[in-house]
C-alpha positions as a LaTeX table, in Angstrom:
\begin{tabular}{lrrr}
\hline
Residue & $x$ (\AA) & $y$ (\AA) & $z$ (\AA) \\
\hline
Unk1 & $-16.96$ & 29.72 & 14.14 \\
Unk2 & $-15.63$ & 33.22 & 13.29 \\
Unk3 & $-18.17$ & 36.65 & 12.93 \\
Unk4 & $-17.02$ & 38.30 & 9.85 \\
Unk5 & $-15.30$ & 40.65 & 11.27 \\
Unk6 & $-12.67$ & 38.81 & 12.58 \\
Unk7 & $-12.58$ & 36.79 & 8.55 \\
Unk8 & $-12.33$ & 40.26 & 7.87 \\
Unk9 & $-9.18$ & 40.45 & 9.71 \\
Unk10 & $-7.60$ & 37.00 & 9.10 \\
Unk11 & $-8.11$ & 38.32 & 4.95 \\
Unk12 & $-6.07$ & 41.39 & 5.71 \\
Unk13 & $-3.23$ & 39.69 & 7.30 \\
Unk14 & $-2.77$ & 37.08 & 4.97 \\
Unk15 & $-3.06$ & 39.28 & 1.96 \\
Unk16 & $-0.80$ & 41.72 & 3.70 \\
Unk17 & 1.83 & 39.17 & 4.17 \\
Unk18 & 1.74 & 37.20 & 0.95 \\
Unk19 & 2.77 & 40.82 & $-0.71$ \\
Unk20 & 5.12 & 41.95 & 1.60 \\
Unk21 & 6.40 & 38.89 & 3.45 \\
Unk22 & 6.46 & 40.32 & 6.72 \\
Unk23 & 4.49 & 39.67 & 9.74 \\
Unk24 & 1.39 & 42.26 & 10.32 \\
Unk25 & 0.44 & 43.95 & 13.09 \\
Unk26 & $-2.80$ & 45.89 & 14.25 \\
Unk27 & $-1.44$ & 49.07 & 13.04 \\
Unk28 & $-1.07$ & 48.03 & 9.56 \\
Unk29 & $-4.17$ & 46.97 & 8.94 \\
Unk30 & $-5.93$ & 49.91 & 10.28 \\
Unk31 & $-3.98$ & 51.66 & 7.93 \\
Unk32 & $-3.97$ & 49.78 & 4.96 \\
Unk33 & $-7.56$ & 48.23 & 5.27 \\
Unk34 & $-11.03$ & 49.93 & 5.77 \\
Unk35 & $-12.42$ & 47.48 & 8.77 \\
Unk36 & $-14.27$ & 50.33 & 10.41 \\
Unk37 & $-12.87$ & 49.67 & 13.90 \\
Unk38 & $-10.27$ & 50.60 & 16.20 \\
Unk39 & $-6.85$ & 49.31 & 16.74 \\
Unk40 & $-7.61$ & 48.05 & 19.75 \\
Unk41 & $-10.79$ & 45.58 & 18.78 \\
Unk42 & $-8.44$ & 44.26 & 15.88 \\
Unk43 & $-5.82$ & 43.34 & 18.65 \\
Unk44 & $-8.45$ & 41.24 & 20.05 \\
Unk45 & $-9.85$ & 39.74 & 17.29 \\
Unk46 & $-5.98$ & 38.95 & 16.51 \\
Unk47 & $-6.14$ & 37.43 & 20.18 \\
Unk48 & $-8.88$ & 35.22 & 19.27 \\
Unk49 & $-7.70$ & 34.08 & 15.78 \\
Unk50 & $-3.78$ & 33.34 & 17.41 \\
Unk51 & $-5.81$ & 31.48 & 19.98 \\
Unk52 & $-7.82$ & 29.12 & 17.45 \\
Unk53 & $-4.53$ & 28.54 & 15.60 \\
Unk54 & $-5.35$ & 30.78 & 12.27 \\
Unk55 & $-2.28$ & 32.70 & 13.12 \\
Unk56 & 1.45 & 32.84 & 15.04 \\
Unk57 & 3.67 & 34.97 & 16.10 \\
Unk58 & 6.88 & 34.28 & 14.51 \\
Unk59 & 9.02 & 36.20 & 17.24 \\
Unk60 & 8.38 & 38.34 & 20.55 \\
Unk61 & 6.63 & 41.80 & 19.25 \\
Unk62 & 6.95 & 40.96 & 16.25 \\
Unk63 & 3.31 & 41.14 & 14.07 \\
Unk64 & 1.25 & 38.08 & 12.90 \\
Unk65 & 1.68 & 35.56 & 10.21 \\
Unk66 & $-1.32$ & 32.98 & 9.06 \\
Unk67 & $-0.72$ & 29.51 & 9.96 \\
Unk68 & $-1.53$ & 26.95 & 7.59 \\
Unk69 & $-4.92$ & 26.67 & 9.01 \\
Unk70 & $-5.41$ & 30.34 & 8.26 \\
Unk71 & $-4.75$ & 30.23 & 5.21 \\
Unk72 & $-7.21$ & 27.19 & 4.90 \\
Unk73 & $-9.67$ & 28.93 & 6.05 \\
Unk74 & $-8.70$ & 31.94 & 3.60 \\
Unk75 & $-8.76$ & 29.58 & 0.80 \\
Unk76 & $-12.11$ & 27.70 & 1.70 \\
Unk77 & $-13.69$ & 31.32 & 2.20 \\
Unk78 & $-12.92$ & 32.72 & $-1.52$ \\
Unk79 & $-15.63$ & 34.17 & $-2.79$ \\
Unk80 & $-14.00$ & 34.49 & $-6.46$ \\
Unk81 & $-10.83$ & 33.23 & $-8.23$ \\
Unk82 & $-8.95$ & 36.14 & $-9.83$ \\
Unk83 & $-9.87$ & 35.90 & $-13.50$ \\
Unk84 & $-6.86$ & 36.70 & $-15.82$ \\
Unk85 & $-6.52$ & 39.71 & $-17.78$ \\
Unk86 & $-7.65$ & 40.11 & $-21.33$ \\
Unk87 & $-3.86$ & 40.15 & $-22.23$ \\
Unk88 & $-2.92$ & 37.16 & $-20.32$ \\
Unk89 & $-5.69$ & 35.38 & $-22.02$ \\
Unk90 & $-4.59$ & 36.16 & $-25.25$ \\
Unk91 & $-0.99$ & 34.88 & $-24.28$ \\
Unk92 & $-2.22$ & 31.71 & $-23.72$ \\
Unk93 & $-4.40$ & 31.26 & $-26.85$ \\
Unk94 & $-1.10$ & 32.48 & $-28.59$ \\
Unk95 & 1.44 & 30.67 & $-26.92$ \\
Unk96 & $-0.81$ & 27.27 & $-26.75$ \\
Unk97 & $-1.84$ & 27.72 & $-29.94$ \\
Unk98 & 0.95 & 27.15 & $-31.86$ \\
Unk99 & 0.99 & 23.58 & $-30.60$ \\
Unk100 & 1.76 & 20.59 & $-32.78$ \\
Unk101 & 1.32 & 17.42 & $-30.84$ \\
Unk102 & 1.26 & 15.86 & $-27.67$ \\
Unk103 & 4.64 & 16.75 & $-26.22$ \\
Unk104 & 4.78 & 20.08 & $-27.65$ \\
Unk105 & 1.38 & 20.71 & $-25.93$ \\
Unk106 & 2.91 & 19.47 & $-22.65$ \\
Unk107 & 5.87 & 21.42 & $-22.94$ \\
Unk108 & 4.76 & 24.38 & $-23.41$ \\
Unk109 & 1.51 & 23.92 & $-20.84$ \\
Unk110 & 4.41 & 23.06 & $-18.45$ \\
Unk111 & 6.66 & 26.46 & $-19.10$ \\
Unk112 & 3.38 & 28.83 & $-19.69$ \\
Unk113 & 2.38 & 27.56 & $-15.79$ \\
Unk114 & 5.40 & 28.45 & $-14.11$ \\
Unk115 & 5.93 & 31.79 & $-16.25$ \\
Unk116 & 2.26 & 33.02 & $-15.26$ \\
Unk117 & 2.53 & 31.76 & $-11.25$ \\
Unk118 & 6.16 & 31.81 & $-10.79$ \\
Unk119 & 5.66 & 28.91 & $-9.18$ \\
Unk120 & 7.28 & 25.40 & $-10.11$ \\
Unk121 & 4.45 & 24.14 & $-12.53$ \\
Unk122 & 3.83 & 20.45 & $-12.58$ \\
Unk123 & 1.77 & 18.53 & $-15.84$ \\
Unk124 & 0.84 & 14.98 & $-16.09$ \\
Unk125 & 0.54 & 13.55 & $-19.37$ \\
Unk126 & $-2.86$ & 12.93 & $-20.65$ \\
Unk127 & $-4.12$ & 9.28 & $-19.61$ \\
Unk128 & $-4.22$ & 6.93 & $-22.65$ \\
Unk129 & $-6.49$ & 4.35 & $-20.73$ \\
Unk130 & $-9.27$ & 7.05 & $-21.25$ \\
Unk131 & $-8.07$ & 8.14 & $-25.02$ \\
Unk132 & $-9.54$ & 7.16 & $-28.22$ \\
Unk133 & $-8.62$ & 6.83 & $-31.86$ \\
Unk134 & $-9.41$ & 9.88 & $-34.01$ \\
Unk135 & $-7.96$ & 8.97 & $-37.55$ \\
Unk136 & $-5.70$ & 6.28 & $-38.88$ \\
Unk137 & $-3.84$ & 7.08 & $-41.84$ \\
Unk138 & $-1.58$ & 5.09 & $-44.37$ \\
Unk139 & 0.52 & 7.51 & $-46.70$ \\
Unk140 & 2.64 & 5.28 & $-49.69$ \\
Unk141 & 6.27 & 7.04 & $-49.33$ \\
Unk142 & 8.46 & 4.39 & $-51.88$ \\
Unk143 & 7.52 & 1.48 & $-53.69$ \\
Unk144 & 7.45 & $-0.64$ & $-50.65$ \\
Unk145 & 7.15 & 1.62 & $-47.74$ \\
Unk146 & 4.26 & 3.21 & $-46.27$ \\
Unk147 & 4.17 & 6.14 & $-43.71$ \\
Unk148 & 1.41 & 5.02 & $-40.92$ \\
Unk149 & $-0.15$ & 8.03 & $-38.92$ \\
Unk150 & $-2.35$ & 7.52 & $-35.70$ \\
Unk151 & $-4.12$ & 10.38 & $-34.40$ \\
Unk152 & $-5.87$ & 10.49 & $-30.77$ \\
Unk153 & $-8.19$ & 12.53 & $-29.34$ \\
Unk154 & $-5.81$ & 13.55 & $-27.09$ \\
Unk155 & $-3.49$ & 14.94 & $-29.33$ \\
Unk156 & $-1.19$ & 12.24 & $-29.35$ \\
Unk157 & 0.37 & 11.80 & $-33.39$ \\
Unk158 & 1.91 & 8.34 & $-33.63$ \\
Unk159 & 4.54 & 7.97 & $-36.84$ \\
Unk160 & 5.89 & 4.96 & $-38.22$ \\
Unk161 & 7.70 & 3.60 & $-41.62$ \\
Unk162 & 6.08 & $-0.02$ & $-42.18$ \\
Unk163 & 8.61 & $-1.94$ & $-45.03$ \\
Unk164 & 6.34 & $-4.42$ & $-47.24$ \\
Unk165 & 7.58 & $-7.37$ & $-49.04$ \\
Unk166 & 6.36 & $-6.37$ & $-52.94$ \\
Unk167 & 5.13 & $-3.55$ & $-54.01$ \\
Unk168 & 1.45 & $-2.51$ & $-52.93$ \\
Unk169 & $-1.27$ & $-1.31$ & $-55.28$ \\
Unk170 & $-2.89$ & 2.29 & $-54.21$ \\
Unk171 & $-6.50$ & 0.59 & $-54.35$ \\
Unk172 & $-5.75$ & $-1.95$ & $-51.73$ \\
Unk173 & $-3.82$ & 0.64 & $-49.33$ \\
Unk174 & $-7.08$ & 3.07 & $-49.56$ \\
Unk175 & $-9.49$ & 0.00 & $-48.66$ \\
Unk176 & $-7.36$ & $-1.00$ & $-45.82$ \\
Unk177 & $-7.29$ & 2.87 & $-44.75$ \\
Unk178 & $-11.06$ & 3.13 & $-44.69$ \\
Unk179 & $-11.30$ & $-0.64$ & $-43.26$ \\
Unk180 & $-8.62$ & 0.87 & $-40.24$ \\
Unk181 & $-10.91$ & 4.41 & $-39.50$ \\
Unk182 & $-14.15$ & 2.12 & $-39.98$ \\
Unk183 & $-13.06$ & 0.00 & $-37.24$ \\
Unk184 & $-11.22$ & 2.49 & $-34.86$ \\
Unk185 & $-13.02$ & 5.51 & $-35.03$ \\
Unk186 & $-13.63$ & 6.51 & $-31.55$ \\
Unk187 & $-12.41$ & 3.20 & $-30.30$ \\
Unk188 & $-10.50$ & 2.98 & $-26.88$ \\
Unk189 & $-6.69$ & 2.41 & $-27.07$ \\
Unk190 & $-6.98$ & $-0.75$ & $-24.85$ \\
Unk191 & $-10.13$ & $-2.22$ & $-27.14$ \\
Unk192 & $-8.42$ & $-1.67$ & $-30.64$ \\
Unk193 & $-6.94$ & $-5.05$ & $-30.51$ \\
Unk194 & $-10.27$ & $-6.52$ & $-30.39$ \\
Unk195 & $-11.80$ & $-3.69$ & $-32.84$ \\
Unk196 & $-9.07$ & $-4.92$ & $-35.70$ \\
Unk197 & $-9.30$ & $-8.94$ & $-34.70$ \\
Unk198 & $-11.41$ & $-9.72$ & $-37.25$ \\
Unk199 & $-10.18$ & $-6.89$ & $-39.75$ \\
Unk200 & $-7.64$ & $-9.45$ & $-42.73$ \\
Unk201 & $-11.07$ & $-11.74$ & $-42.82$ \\
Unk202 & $-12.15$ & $-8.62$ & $-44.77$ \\
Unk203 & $-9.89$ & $-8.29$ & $-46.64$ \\
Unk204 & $-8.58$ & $-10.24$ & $-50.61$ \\
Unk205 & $-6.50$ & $-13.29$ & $-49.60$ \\
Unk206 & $-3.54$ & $-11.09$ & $-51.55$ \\
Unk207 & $-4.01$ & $-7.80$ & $-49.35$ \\
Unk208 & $-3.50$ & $-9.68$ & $-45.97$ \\
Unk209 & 0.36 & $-10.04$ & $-45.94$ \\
Unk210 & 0.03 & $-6.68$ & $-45.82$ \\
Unk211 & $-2.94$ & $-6.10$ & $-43.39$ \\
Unk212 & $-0.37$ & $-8.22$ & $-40.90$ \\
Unk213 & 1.68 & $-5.91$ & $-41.47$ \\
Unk214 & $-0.14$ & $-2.64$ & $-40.52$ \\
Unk215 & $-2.02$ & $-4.34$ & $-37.76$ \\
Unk216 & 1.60 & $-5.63$ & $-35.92$ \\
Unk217 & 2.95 & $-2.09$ & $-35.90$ \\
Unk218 & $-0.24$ & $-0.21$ & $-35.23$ \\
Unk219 & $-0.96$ & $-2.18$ & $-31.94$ \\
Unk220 & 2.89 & $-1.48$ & $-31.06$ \\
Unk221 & 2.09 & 2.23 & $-31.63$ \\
Unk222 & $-1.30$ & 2.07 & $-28.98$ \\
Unk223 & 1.19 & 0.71 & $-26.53$ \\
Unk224 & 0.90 & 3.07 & $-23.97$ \\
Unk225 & 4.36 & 4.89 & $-23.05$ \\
Unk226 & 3.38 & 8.44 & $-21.03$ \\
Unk227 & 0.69 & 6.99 & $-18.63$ \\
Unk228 & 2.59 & 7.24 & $-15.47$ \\
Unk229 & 4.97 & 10.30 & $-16.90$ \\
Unk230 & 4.82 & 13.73 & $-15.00$ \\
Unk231 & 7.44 & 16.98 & $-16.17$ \\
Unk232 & 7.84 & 20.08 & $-14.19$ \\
Unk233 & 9.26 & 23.42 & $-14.88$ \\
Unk234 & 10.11 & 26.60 & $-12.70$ \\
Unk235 & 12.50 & 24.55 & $-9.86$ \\
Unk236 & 14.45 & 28.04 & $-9.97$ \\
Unk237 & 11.33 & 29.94 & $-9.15$ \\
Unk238 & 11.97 & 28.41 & $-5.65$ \\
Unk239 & 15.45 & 29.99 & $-5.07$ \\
Unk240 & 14.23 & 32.94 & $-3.60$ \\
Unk241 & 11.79 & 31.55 & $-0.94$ \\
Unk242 & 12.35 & 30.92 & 2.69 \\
Unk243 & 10.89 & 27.41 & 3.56 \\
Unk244 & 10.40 & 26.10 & 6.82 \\
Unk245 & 12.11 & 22.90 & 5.86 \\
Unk246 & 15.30 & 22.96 & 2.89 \\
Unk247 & 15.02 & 23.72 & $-0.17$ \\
Unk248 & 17.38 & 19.97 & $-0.84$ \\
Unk249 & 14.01 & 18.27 & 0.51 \\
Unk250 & 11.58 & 20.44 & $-2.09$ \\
Unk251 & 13.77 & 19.67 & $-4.52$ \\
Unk252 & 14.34 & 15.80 & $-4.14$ \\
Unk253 & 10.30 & 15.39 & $-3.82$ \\
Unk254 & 9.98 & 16.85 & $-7.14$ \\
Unk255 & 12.85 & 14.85 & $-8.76$ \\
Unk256 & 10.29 & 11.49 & $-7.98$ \\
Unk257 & 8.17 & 11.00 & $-10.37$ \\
Unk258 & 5.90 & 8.84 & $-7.93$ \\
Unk259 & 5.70 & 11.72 & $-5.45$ \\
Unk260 & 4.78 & 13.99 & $-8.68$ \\
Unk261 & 1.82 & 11.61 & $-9.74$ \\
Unk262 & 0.83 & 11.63 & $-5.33$ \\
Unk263 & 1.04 & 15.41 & $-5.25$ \\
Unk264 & $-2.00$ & 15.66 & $-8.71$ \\
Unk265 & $-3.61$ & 12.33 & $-7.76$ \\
Unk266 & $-6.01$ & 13.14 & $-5.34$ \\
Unk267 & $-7.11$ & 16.39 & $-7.95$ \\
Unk268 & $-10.61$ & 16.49 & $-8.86$ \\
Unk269 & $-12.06$ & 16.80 & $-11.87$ \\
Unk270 & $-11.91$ & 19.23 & $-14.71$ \\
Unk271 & $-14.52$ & 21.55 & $-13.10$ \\
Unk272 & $-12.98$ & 22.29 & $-9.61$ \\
Unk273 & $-9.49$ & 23.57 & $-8.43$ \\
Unk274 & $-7.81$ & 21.68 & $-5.68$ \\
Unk275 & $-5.60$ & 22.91 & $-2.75$ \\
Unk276 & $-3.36$ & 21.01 & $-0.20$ \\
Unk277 & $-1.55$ & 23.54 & 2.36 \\
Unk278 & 1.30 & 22.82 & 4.06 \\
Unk279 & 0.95 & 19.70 & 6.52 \\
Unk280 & $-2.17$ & 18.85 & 4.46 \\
Unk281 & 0.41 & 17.25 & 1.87 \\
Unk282 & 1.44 & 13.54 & 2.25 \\
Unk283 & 5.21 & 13.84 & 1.30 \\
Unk284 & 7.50 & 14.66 & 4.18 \\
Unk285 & 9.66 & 17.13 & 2.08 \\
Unk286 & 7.12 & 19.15 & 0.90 \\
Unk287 & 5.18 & 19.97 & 4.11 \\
Unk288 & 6.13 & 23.74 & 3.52 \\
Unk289 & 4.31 & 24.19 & 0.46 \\
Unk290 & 1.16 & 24.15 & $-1.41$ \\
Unk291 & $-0.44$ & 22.61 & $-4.04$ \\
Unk292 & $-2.91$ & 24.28 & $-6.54$ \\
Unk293 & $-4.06$ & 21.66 & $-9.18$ \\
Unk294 & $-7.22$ & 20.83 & $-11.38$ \\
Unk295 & $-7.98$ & 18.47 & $-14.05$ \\
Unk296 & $-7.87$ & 18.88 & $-17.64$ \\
Unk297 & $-9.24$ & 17.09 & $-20.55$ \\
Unk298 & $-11.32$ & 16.79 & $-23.88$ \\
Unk299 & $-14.70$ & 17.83 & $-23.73$ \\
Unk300 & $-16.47$ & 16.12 & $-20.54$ \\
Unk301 & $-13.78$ & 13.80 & $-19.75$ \\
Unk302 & $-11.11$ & 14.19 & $-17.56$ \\
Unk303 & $-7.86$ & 12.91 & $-19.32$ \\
Unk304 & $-5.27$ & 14.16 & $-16.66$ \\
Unk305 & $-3.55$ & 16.93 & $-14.22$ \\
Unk306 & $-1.63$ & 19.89 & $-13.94$ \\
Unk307 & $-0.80$ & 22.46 & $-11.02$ \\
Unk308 & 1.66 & 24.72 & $-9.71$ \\
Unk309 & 3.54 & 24.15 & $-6.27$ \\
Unk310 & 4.91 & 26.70 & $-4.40$ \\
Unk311 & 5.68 & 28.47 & $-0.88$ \\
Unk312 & 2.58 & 28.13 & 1.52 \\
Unk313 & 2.81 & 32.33 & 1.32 \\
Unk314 & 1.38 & 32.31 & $-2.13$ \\
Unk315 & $-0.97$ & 34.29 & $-3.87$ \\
Unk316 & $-4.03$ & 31.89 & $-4.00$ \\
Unk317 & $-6.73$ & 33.80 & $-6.04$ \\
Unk318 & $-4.01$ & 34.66 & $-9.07$ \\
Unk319 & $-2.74$ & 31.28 & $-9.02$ \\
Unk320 & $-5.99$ & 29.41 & $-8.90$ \\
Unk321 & $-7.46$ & 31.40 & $-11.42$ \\
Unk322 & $-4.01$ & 31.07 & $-13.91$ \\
Unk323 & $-4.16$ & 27.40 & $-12.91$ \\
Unk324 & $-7.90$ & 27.04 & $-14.14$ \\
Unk325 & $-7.65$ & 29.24 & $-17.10$ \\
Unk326 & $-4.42$ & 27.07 & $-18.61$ \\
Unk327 & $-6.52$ & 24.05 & $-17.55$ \\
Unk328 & $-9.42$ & 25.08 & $-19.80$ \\
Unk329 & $-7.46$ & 26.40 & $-22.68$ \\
Unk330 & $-4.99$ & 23.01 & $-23.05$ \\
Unk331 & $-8.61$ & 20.84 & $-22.62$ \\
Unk332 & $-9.70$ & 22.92 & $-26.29$ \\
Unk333 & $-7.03$ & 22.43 & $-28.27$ \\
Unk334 & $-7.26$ & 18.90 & $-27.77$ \\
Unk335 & $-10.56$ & 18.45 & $-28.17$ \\
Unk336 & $-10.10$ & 20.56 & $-30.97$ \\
Unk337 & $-6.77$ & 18.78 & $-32.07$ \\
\hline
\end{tabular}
């Protein structure tokens, strides 16, 4: 176990280097942090922490950088995230805000992530296994067309033209409407074929032509497209960083889809920010960077992932704290969607 002192010290050099990018030496921090001892005790604490592995030295008398157990350590020692500033907030509310549905949520969760972190940020699609129905609507648009809209709690807005043999009478489209949102309300996507099973039994033996109808395409609209789909944005965020392996290999991991779903998978839930540093990360090619991700979802329930990725020489606080507060703000607007 380190004294405090010497977490004192291993704070100081990693903050010192994440700014500047350059190794640290005793000197520097006695002049650029208050530890309240001499040069020479912070040469042996440095001793000490090289010695456990917390830090290297990246060439003969050259200063200290944190290894990727130091910065572990750094991380798991945070006493608070750095909260985002009243203007930052209020670009998210703005930019988030203006929303329409699912993908434009996505898209612009995706490109508001990498703009805050300048990092490469990385957004899975909200699961559908854990979505439910929030309205069903049938709009007549022509004599024998009608305009079916499905709305999940998600966010997701489903759109489809369903063509009808003869013309349909307004009364019998409204009854079907309210027999649809009577039925599905809060139903699971995967249990709305049972939910509806029963629903042209209710129904005049003249309106069920047309119940078939609606009930064929609305199952084909519940059919679940975006479970496994992850986007990322900010790959040229990454052009300026020096990795320890290629850039070629970052950039090939994030072109896989199944390495994308890997890299969130293991997230926790809504309520807690998750790092993997350096070798902690199970893809080969991206053993010289971390992962900051959390969960996100409506209300209480988890419904997917985002995160940034980035160099392992990365400003944790700011980017957990940007990656929590985009988290939060995309879980309201669709529970409020």
């Amino acid at each position: 176990m380190l004294d405090d002192r010497k977490l004192a010290v291993l704070r100081a050099i990693v903050e010192d280097h994440v700014s500047t990018n350059e190794p640290v030496g005793s000197k520097t921090l006695v002049d650029r942090h208050s530890l309240g001892v001499s040069s020479a005790t912070i040469r042996n604490d440095m001793a000490v922490l090289e010695e456990q592995g917390y830090i290297t030295q990246p060439h003969t008398s050259a200063g200290r950088i944190p290894t990727d157990k130091g910065y572990r350590l750094f991380v798991d020692r945070l006493s608070t995230i750095k909260p985002l500033s009243v203007a930052e907030r209020r670009a998210i509310e703005t930019f988030l805000g203006g929303a329409y549905d699912l993908d434009d949520i996505v898209g612009r969760t995706v490109r508001l992530l990498a703009q805050l972190t300048r990092q490469v940020a990385v957004v899975q699609y909200p699961s559908l296994s854990r979505s439910t129905v929030r309205h069903v609507e049938l709009v007549p648009v022509a004599e024998r067309r009608l305009l079916l809209v499905v709305i999940t709690n998600t966010g997701r807005v489903e759109q489809r033209l369903i063509e009808t043999l003869t013309p349909v009478p307004e009364e019998s489209i409204a009854h079907l409407r309210a027999l649809l949102n009577t039925c599905l309300d809060g139903c699971g996507l995967g249990d709305a074929p049972d939910a509806v099973a029963d629903l042209p039994d209710k129904l005049a033996p003249d309106d069920r032509p047309l119940a078939a109808a609606v009930l064929s395409v609305l199952l084909e609209s519940l059919v679940d497209r975006t479970e496994e789909k992850v986007v990322f944005a900010g790959a040229a965020n990454l052009a300026h960083v020096d990795f320890s392996r290629s850039l070629r290999d970052v950039l090939e991991a994030l072109e896989e889809q199944v390495v994308l779903m890997r890299l969130l998978g293991e997230t926790g839930d809504s309520s807690t920010v998750t790092v993997r540093i350096g070798t902690e990360n199970p893809d080969e090619g991206l053993r010289s960077t971390s992962i900051v991700a959390t969960g996100y979802g409506a209300g209480d329930i988890t419904l997917a992932r985002l995160g940034v990725l980035g160099p392992t020489r990365m400003d944790y606080p700011s980017t957990m704290g940007a990656v929590r507060a985009v988290a939060r703000y995309v879980g309201q607007i669709l529970a409020g969607s």
